[in-house]
C-alpha positions in Angstrom: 116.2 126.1 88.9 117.6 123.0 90.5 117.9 122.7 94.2 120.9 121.4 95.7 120.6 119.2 98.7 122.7 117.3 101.2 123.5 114.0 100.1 124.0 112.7 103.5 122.4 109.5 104.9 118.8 110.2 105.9 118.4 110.4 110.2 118.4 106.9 111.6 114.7 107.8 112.5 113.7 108.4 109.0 115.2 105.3 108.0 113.3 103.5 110.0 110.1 105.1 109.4 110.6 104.2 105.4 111.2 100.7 106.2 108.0 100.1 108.7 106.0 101.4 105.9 107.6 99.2 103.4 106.7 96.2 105.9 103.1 97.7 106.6 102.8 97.3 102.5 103.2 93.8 103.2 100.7 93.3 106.3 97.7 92.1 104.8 94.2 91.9 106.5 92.2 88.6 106.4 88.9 89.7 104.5 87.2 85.8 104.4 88.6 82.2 104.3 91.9 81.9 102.2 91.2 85.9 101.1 93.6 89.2 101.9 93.5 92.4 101.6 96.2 95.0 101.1 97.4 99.1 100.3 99.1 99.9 97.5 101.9 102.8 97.4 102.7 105.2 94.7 106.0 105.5 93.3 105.3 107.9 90.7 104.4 105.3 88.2 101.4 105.3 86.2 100.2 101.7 87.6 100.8 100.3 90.9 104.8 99.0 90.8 104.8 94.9 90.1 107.1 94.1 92.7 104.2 95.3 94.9 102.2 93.2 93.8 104.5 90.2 94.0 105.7 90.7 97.3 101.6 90.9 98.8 100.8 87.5 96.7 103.7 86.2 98.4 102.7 87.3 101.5 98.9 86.1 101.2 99.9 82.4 99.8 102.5 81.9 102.5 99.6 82.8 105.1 97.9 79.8 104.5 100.9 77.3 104.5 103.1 76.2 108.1 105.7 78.1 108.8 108.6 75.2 108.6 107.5 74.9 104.8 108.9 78.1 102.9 108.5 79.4 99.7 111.0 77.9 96.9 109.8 79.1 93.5 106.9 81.5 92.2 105.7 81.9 89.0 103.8 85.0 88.0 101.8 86.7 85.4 100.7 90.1 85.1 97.4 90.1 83.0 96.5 94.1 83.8 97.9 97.1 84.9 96.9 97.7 88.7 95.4 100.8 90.7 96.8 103.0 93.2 94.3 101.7 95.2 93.8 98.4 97.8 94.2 94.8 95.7 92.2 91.8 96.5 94.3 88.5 97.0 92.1 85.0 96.8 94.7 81.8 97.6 93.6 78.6 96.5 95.1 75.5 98.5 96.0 73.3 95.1 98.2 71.1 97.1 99.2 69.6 100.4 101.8 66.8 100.0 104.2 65.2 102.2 107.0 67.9 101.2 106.0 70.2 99.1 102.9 72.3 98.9 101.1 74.2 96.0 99.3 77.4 96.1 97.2 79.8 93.6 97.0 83.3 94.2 94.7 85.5 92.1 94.8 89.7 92.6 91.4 91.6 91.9 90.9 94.9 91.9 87.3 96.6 90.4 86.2 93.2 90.1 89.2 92.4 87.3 91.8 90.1 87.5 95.3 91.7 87.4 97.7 89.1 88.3 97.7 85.7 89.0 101.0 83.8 90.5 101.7 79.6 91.4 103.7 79.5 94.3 105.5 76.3 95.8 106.8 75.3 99.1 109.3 72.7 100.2 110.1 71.1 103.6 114.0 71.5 104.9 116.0 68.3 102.9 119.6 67.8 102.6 120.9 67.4 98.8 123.6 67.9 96.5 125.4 71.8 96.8 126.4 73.9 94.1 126.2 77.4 92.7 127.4 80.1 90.0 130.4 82.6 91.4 129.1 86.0 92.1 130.6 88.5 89.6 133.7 90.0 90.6 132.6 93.5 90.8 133.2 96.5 93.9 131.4 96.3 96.7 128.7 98.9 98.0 130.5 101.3 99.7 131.3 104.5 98.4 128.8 103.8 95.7 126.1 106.5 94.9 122.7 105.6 95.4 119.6 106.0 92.3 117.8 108.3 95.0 121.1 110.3 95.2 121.2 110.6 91.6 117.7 111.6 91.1 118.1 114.0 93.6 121.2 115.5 91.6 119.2 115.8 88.5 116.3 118.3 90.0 114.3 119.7 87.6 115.5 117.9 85.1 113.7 114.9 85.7 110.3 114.6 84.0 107.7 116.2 85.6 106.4 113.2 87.1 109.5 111.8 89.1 110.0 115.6 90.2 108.0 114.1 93.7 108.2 110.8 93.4 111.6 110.2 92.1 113.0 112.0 94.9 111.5 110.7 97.9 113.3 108.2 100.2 112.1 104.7 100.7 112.6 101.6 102.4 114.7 100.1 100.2 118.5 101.6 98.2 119.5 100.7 95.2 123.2 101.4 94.6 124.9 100.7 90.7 127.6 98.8 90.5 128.6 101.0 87.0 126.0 103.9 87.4 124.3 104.7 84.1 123.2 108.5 83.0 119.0 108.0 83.1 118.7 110.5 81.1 120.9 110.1 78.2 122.1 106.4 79.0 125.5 105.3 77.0 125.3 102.0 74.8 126.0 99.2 77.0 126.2 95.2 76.9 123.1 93.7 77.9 124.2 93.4 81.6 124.0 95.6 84.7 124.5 94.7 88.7 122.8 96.6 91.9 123.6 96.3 95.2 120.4 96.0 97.1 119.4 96.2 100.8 116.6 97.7 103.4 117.6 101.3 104.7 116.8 100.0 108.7 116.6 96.7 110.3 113.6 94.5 109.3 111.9 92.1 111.6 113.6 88.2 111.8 111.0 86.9 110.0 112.4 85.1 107.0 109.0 85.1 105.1 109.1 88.8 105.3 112.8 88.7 104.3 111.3 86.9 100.9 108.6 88.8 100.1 110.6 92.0 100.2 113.4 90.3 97.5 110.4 89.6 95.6 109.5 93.2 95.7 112.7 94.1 94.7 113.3 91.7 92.1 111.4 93.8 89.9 113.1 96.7 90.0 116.0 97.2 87.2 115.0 93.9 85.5 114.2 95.0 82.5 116.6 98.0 82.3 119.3 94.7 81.0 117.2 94.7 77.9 117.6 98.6 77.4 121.1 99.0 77.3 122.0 97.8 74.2 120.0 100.1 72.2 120.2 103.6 74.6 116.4 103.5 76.3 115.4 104.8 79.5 112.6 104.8 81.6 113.2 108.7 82.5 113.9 109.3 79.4 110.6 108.7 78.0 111.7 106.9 74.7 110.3 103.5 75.5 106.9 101.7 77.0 107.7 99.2 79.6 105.5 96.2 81.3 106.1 93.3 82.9 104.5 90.2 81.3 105.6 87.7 83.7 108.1 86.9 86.6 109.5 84.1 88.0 111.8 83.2 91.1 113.1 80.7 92.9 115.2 80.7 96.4 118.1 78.5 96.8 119.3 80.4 100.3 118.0 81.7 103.5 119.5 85.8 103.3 118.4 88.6 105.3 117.5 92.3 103.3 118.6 94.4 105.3 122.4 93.2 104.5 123.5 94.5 100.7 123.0 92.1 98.0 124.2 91.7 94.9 121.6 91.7 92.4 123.3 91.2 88.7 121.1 91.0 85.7 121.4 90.0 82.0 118.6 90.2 78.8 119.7 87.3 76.4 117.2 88.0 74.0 114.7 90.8 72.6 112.4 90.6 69.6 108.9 91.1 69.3 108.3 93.9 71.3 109.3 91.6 74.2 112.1 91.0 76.5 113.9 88.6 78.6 115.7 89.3 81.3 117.6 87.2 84.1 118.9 87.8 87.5 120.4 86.3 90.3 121.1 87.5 93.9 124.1 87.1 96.2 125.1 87.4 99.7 128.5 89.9 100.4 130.4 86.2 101.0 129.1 85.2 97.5 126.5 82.8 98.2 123.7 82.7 95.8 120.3 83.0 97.0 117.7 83.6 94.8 117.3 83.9 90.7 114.5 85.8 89.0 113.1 85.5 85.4 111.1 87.7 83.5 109.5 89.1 80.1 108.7 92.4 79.7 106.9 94.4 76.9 109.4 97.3 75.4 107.9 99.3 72.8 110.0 102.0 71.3 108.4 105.1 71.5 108.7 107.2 68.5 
């Protein structure tokens, strides 16, 4: 039978419980010269959530670069699917150069590789401005969160979200045009989220990144799904990241909504790309993300 349940905010003390663990995700202990160690979380999912993953490489290359140099762009591939269990980072210093700075990060676990990511930062420069207009689409108030939704669906999730899926966590993801997970309609290749941290985080703008990096990775490759009526919950396709990129135009913070709108201009080949891009309430643009994803079509 399903359970119905109150669909009010979580207590401000909860809240902020979800979110320290989020950042304690991202707290990585040294464990040698240029290495890291981290926890992973499970979300339900069979292997450990990619965002994960790119947040902590994040986290670990940034650890060995000054603080008045931030990130600008990372470039990522996922080569195996990870463990519920701690991942190994190992940076490599590639480059030091009068503005910009190169790093290598490669995640082990079991002695196997699982993902390997390029990161660059840049030194603050003045340049030429410009961006693309945020899509005019409602704001995040009134809007139903995907942990709401789960909630409403009960028992009629798939056993394995049944837990999971309806747990709280550290970060809400609201759609803009809500889709049914379980029997989604056929829809352009196009989707937005509002996106933000449930409690304040720490002013700590490379935690700030590494969070949107985590998040980046969740809904991407639903774009590529809508046209043809697949679901994750669903069960009727098999998903995987291949690779991820992003770069950040903006300084933001995470735990004010973003927009995150997303696009797939192109499947074939039991492969995917998708596209997104991030902005501010006041429109700004602030980050863009990239990435190719296996979809197999189960069935």
């Amino acid at each position: 039978m399903t359970e119905f349940h109150d669909f009010s905010e979580p207590p401000e003390a909860e809240q902020a419980r979800l979110v320290a663990e989020l950042v304690g995700l991202m707290d990585l202990v040294p464990s040698g010269e240029d290495c890291f160690m981290a926890q992973s979380e499970d979300l339900g999912t069979p292997a450990v959530f990619g965002g994960q993953v790119l947040g902590q490489a994040l986290m670990a290359a940034s650890r060995t670069v000054e603080a008045d140099r931030p990130v600008h762009s990372m470039h990522a591939y996922f080569l195996l699917p990870g463990e519920h269990a701690p991942i190994a980072y190992a940076v490599d210093r590639v480059r030091d150069g009068r503005s910009f700075t190169t790093r290598h990060v490669v995640a082990r676990q079991q002695g196997r590789t699982i993902f390997e990511m390029s990161a660059s930062f840049q030194t603050a420069a003045d340049g030429i401005e410009h961006q693309d207009a945020m899509p005019a689409v409602p704001g995040p108030d009134g809007l139903v969160s995907e942990l709401q939704q789960r909630i409403a669906l009960g028992d009629r999730l798939p056993a394995p979200w049944q837990v999971k899926g309806q747990q709280g966590h550290g970060i809400e993801f609201r759609q803009v045009d809500p889709l049914d997970p379980l029997h989604p309609a056929i829809r352009p290749a196009h989707h937005q989220l509002w996106v933000r941290a449930v409690a304040p985080l720490p002013d700590e703008p490379l935690l700030h990144r590494a969070l949107l990096a985590y998040a980046s990775d969740h809904g991407l490759l639903r774009a590529a799904m809508l046209p043809h009526g697949l679901s994750f919950l669903r069960g009727n396709v098999r998903a995987a990241s291949l690779d991820h990129a992003m770069w950040f135009h903006r300084d933001f913070r995470l735990d004010d909504w973003l927009l995150y709108s997303m696009d797939s201009p192109s499947a074939g080949g039991a492969r995917a790309l998708c596209r997104g891009s991030f902005f501010t309430r006041d429109g700004r643009l602030v980050a863009s993300t990239a990435q190719e994803g296996m979809l197999r079509v189960r069935g």
